[in-house]
C-alpha positions in Angstrom: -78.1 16.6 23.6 -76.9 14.8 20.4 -74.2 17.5 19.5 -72.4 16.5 23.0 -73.0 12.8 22.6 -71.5 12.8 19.3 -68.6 15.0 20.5 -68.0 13.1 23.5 -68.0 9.5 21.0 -65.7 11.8 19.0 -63.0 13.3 22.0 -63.3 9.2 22.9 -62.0 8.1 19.7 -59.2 10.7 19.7 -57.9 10.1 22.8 -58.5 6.6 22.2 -56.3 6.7 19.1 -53.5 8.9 21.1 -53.5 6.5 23.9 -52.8 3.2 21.4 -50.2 5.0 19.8 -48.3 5.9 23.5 -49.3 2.3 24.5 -47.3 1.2 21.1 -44.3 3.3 22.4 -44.4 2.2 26.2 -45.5 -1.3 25.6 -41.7 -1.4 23.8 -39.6 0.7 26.0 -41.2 -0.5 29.2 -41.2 -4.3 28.3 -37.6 -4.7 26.7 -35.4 -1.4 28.0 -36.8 0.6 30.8 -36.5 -2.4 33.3 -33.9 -4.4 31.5 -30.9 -4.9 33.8 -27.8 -3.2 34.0 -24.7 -4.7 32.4 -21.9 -4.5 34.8 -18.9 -3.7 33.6 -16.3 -6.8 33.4 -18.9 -9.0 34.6 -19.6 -12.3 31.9 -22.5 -12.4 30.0 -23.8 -16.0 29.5 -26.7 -16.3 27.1 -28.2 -19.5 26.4 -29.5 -20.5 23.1 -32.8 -19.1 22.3 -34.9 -16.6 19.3 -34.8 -13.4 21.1 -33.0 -10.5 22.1 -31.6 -9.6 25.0 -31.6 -6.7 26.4 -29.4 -4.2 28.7 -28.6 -1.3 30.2 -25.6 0.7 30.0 -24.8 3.8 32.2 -21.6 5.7 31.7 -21.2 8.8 34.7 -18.0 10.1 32.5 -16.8 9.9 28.9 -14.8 6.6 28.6 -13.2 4.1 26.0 -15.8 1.1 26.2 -14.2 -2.2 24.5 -16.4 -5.5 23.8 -15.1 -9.2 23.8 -16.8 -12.0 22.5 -15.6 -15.4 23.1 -15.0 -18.2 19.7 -16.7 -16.5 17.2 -17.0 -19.2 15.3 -19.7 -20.6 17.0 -21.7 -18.2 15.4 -22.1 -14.1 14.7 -23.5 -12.1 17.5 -24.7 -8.1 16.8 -24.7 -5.5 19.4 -26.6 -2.7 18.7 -26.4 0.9 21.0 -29.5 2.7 21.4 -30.4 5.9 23.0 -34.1 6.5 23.8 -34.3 9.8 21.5 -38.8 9.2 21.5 -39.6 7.3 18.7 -40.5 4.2 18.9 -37.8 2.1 18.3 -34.9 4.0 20.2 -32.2 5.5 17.8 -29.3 3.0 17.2 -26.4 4.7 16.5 -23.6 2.0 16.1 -23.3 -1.7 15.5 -20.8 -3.9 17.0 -19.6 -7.7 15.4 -17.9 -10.6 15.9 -15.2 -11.3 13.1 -12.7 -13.2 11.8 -11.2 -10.5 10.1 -9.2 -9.5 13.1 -6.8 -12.9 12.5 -8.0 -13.8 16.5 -10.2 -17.3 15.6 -10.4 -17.1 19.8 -12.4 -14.2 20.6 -13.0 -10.6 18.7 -12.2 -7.6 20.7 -14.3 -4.3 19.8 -13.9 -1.0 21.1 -15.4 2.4 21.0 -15.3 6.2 22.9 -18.5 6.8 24.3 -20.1 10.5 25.9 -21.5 10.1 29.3 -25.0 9.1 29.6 -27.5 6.1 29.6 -27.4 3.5 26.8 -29.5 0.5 25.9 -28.0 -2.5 24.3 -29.5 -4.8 22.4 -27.7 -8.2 21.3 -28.5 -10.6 18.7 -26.6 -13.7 19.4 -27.0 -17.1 17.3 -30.0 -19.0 17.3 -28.8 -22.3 18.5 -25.5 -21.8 20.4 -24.7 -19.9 22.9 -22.1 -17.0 23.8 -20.1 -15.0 26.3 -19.4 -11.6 26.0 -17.8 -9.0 28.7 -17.4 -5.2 28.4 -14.4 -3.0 30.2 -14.2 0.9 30.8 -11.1 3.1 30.8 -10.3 6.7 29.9 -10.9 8.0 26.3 -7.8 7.3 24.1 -8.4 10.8 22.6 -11.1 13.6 22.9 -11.6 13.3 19.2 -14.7 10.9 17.6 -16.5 9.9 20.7 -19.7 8.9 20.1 -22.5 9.3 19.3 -21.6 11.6 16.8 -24.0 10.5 13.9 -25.6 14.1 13.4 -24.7 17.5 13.2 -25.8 18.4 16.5 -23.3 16.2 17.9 -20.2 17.0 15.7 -16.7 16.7 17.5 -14.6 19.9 17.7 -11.4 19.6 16.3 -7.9 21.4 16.4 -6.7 22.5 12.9 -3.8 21.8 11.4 -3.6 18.5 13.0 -4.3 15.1 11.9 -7.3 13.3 13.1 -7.8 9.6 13.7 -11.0 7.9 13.9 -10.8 5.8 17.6 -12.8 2.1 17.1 -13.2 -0.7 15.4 -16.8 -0.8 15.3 -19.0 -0.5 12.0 -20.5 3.2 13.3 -22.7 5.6 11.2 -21.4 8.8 9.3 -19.7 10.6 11.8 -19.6 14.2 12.8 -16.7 16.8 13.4 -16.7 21.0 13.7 -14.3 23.6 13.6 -14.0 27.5 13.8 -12.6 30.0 11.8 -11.6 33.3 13.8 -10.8 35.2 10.3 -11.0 34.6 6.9 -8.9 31.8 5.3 -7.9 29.1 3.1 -9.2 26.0 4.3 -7.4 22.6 2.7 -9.3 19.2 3.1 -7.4 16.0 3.1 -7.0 12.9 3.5 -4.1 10.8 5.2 -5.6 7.5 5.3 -8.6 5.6 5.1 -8.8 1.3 6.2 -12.7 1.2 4.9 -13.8 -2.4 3.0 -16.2 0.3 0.8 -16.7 2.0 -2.7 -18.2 4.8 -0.9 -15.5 6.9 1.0 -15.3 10.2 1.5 -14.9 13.2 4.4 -17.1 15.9 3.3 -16.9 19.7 4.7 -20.4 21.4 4.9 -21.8 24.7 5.7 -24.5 24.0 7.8 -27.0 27.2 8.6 -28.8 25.2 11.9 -30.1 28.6 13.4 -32.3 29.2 10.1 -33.0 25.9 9.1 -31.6 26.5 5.9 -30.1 22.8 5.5 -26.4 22.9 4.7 -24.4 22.5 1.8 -21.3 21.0 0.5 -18.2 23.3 0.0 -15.5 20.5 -0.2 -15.1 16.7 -0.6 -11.8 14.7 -0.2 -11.7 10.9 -1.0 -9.5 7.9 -0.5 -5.8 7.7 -1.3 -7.2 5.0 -4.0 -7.9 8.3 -5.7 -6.2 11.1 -3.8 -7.8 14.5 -3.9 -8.0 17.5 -1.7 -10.3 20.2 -2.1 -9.4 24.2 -1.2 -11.6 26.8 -0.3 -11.2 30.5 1.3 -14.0 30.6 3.7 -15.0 33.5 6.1 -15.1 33.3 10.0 -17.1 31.0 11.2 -18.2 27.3 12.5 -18.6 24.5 9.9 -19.0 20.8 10.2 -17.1 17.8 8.8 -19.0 14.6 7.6 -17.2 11.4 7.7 -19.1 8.8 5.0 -18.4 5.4 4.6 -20.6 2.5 3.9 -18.4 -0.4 5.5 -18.7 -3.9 7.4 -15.0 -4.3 7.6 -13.4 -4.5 11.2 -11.6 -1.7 12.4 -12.8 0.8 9.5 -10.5 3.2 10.7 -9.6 6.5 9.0 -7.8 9.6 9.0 -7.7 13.1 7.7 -6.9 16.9 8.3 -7.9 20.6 7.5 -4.9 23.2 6.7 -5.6 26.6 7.5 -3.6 29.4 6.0 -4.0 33.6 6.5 -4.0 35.0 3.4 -4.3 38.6 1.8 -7.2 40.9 0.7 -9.9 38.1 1.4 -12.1 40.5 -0.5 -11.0 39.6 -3.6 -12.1 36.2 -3.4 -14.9 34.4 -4.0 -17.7 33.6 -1.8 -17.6 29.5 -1.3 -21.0 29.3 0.6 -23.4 31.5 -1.1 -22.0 32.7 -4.7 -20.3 35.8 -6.0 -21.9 38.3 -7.7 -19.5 39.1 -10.4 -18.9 43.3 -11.4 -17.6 44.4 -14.5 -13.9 44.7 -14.8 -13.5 43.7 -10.8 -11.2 40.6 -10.5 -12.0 37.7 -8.2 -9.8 35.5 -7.0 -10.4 31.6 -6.1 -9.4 27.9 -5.4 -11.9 25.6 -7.9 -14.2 23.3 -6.1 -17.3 22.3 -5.3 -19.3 26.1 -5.1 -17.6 28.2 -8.1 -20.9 30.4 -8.9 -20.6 33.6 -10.4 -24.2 35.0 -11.0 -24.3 38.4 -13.4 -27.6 40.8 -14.5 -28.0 42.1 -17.9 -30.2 44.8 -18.2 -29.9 44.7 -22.0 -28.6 42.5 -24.8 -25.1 42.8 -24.2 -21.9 40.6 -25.7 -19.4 39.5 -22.5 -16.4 38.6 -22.0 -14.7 36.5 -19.2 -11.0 36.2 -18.8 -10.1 33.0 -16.8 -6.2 32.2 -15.6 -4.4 30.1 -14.0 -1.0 29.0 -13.3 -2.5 25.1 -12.8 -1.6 22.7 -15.9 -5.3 21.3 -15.5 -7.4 22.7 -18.5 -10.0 25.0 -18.0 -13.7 25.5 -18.8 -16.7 26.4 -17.8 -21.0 26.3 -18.0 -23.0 29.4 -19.0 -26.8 29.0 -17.8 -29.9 31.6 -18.0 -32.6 31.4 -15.4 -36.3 31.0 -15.8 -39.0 32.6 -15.0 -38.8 30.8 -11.8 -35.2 31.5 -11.0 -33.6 28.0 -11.8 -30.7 28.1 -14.0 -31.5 25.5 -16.1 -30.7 27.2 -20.0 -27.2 26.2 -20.9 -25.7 29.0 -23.4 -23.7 28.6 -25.8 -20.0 30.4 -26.2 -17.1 31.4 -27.7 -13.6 29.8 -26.0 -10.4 30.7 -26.6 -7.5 28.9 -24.6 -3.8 30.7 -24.6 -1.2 28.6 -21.5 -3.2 29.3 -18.7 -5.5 32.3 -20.3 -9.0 31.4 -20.8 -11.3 33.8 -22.6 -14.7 33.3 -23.2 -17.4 35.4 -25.2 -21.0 35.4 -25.3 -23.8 37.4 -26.8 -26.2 37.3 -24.2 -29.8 38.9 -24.3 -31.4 40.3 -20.9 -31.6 38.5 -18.0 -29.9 36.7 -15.1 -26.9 34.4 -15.7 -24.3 32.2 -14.3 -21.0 31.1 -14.8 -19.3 28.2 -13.1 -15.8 27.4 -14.1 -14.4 24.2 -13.6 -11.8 21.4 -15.2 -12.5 19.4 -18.1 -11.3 16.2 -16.2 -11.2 15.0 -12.9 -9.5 17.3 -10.6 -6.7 15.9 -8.7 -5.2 18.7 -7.8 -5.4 22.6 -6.1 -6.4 24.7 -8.6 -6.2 28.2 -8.3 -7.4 30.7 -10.5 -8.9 34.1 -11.3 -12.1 35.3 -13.3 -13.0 38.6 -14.5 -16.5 39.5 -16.1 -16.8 42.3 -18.8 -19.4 44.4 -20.6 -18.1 44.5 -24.0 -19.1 47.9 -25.1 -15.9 49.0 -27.3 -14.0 46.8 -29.6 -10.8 48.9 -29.2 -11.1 49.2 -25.6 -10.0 45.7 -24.1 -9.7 45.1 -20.1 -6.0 45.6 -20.5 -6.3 49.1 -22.2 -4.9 51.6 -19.7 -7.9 54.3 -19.3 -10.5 50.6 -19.4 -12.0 51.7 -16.0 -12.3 55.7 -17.0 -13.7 55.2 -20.3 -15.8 52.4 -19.0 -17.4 54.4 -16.4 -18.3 57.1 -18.2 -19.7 55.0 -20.7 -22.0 53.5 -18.0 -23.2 56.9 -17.1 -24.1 57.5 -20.8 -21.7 60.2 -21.6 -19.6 58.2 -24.2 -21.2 56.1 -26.4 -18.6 55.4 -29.4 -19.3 54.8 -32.7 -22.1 53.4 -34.8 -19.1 50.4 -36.2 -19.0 49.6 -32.4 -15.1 51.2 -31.5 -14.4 54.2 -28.7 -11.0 55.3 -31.2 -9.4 56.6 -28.1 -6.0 57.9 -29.6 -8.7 60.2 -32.0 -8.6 64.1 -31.7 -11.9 65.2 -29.8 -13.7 67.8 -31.4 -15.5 71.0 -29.9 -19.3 69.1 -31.2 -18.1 65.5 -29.2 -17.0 67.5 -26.2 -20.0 69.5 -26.1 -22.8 66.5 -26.9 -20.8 64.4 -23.7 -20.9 67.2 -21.4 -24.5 67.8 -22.2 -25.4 64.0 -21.2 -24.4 64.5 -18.1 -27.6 64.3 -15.7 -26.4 66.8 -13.0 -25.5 69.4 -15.0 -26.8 72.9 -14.4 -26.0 76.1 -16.5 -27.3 79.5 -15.6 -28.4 81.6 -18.6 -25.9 85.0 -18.3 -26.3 86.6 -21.7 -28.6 86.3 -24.9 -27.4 83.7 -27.8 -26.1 85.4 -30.5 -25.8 84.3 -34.4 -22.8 82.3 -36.0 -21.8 82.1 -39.0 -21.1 78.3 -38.8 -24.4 77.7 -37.0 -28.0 77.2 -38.2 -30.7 79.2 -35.9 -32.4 76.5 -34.5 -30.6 73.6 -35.7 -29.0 70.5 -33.4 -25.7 72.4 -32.9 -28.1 75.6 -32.0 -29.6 73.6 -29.6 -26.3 72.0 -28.5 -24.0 75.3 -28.0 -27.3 77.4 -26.6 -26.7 76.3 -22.8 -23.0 76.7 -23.0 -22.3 80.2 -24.8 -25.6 81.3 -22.6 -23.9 81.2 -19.4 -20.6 82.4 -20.9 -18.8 79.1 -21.1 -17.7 79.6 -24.7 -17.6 82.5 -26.8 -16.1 81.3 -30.7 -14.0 82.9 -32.7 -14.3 85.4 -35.5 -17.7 84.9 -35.4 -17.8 80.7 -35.5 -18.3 78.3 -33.1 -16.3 76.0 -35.8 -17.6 72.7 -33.8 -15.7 70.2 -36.7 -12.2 71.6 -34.9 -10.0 69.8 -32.8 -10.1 71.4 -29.3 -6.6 72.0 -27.6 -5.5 70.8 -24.3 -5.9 74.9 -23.1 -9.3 75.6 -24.2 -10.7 72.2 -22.6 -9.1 74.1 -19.5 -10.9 76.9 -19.8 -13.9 74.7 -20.7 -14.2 72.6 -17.8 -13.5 75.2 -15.3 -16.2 77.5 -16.2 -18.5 74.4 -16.8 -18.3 72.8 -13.6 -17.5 76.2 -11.6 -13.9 74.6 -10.2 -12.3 76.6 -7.6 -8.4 76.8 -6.8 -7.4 74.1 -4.3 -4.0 74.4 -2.4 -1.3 75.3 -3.9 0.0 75.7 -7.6 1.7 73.7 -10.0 3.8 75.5 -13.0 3.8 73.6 -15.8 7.2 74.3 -18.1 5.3 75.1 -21.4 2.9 77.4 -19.9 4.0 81.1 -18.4 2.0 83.1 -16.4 0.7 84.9 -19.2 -0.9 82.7 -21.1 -4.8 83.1 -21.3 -5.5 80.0 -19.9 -2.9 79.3 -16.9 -5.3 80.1 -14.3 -7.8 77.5 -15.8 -4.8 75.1 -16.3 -3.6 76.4 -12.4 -7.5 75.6 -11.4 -7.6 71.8 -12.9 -4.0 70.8 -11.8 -4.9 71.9 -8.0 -7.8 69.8 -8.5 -6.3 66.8 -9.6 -7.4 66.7 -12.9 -4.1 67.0 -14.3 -0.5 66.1 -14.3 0.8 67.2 -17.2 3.8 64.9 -18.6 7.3 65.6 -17.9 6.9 68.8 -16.1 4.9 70.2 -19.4 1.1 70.6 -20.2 1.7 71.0 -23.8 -1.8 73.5 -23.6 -1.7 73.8 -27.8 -1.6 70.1 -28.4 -5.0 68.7 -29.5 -7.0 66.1 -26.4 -7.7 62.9 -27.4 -10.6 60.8 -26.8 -9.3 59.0 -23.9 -7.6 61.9 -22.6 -10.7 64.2 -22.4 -12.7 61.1 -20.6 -9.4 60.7 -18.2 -10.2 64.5 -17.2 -14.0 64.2 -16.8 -13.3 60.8 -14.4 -11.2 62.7 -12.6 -13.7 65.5 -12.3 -16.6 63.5 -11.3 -14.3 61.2 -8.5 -13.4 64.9 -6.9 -17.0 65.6 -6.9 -17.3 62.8 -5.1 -15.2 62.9 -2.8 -16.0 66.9 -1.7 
């Protein structure tokens, strides 16, 4: 009997406690708003001096153009305030109106705003010990654009692009809202034509806001005043993203103006991602416009020095911040780096220990104007192999996979002669590789039973890759152009594809046309001038410009 008498005091004091704060609510809405009259439109409204405020009702059945007059404003200043009933307590005001002498009328001010359809409570603040008139009028919206209230994203404006947009009012109003879509991916130019604000804090801001996930949003461009002109550029993908007009102002007629430029533009792919950050690849170039998202993020797996190569044709000077993330993921280290500035060539070098970095270029001053640049991230492996080098990509690929790995004084020597032990140790590092014993290994002369080049040649003379000569393997030799032929072709079982291609410099009978038939038909080779030049020793790069080639047409069959 207790336990119910103590929950029914305690269901009493909870609904007692809901119903006080509801009372709280109604007592407010029903008192001042839900009966207060209706303001008809052009009709005078007289108030007599008192302490209070009085109160009205506003209903608009279509979007309209809604303009306040107030008479002699210098009897005193009166404030309007809108509301819309949105459940809280107070009502949500969404725009103040004033009387002002700023407008040069000492008769009456004249206000005027574009309102949405709907029901409205207004709320007016005359002068304590004089009294005022006031009327309001309705006519059709001067322009579809900025009709309020349009003080949150939810109830952002669309907009055309490409075209100028004026504010409509001369009311102090709240930040206002604006959207626009993106069909394809493009570059997207914020700026600004004109702003009439009496404030230090101006500025239209363009967001990416991810409502559906409620992810928050984020700046990707800001554009100021003409006091300090600046336009911002981005290439953003397809799409819907807002505008945010900021100003904090009490001027009359805080009017402004601004525009978004679209423009197509080519291979979008190579550009950076403004909303979320680009994930930067060795040796890939990306392509962007500086502004307010320029993060590259990069994983090391391994103390490793890096390179990035910034240009630009822009005449603003370049730099950038290097941070390392913690434990927690927060990029909060700032690194310290080599830089190197050449007209419009940036180049900056770092060595980095493992772990998860990122790079964000930007000016050293202010920016004023579009920037446009590039950035390219590299694993600095070789000291001889820049980006620039011709065969970069092959001999950096290869290297990736572990089947070069240079010298101990940190250079690839590419032009070098390859010799039968370096062609034999790569081919062995390759993972996939799988030789089928034919024959018994036999002794060389040159070789060591059981010794590293033992174990090195075993595989390959075993399943009759390689044979020697005169009873060596001599492994210290240069290899020629013909017996890497031979070589590859028995190693990697390549077949004849389509038709052939004669090579000046090599007839029909030499011993190793068919092999050389075998890795043109396969792509492997071009030869140069119409000859193959089979007796001529490979080089270092050469020899890794085959086995790319080899592995991309594994690839691809």
């Amino acid at each position: 009997m207790k336990k119910w008498l103590l929950l029914s005091i305690f269901l009493g004091m909870v609904l007692s406690v809901d119903f006080k704060a509801e009372a709280s609510r109604i007592s407010y809405f029903d008192k001042f708003m839900k009966d207060a009259p209706f303001l008809p439109v052009n009709a005078r409204i007289e108030k007599v001096p008192d302490y209070s405020y009085d109160y009205y009702r506003m209903q608009l059945d279509e979007d309209s153009l809604v303009t306040f007059t107030f008479d002699d404003p210098s009897k005193g200043s009166i404030l309007v305030a809108l509301l819309q009933d949105d459940g809280s307590e107070n009502g949500r005001s969404f725009a103040f109106i004033r009387t002002t002498e700023d407008d040069g009328d000492e008769n009456k001010t004249v206000q005027q705003l574009q309102l949405r359809a709907g029901l409205y409570y207004v709320r007016i603040d005359g002068p304590e010990e004089k009294p005022y008139n006031a009327t309001y009028t309705v006519a059709p919206l001067k322009s579809p654009i900025d009709v309020e209230p349009n003080n949150k994203v939810q109830e952002a404006n669309p907009i055309a692009l490409n075209t100028p947009i004026k504010s409509v009012g001369t009311i102090d109003a709240f930040d206002d809202y604006y959207r626009f879509t993106l069909d394809e991916t493009s570059k997207v130019t914020l700026r600004t034509a004109k702003f009439n604000l009496q404030s230090f804090d101006q500025s239209v801001k363009l967001l990416y806001v991810d409502i559906d996930d409620n992810k928050g949003h984020r700046y990707l461009a800001t554009t100021t005043t003409p006091d300090f002109p600046k336009s911002d550029t981005e290439v953003l993908p397809p799409g819907t993203y807002t505008l945010k007009v900021s100003a904090s102002t009490s001027g009359y007629n805080p009017t402004y103006q601004f525009i978004v430029k679209t423009e197509a533009i080519d291979h979008p792919e190579t550009y950076k991602n403004s909303i979320f950050g680009t994930t930067l690849k060795a040796g890939k170039k990306i392509r962007g416009f500086l502004g307010r998202n320029d993060d590259y993020y990069f994983t090391l797996d391994h103390d490793q020095k890096v390179k990035f190569t910034i240009t630009t044709d822009s005449k603003e000077i370049m730099s950038a911040i290097l941070e390392k993330a913690n434990e927690s993921g927060e990029y909060r280290q700032i690194i310290d780096y080599q830089y190197v500035q050449q007209q419009g060539l940036y180049t900056i070098t770092a060595l980095l220990q493992a772990g998860n970095y990122k790079m964000e270029p930007s000016t050293r001053w202010q920016q004023q104007n579009e920037v446009n640049y590039t950035i390219q991230f590299d694993e600095v492996t070789y000291s001889d192999v820049p980006t620039t080098y011709r065969y970069y990509s092959e001999i950096m690929s290869l290297s990736a996979m572990g089947i070069i790995q240079g010298y101990p004084d940190g250079q690839f020597k590419p032009t070098n002669s390859i010799t039968r032990r370096q062609v034999f140790t790569m081919l062995s590092r390759y993972n996939d590789l799988h030789l089928t014993p034919i024959r018994e290994m036999i002794q060389f002369k040159d070789i060591i039973r059981f010794s590293a080049d033992y174990t090195l040649i075993l595989p390959f003379y075993s399943a009759g890759i390689i044979d020697g000569s005169n009873g060596k393997m001599d492994l210290s030799s240069n290899l020629t152009r013909a017996q890497l032929a031979k070589i590859l072709v028995n190693t990697f079982d390549l077949k004849m594809k389509g038709t052939s291609t004669e090579f000046n410099d090599v007839s029909s009978k030499h011993y190793a046309y068919n092999y050389i038939q075998i890795l043109a038909s396969n792509g492997i080779t071009k030869g140069s001038y119409g000859n193959f030049m089979p007796n001529e020793p490979v080089s270092r790069e050469h020899f890794s410009l085959f086995l790319y080639r080899l592995f991309e047409n594994m690839k691809e069959s």
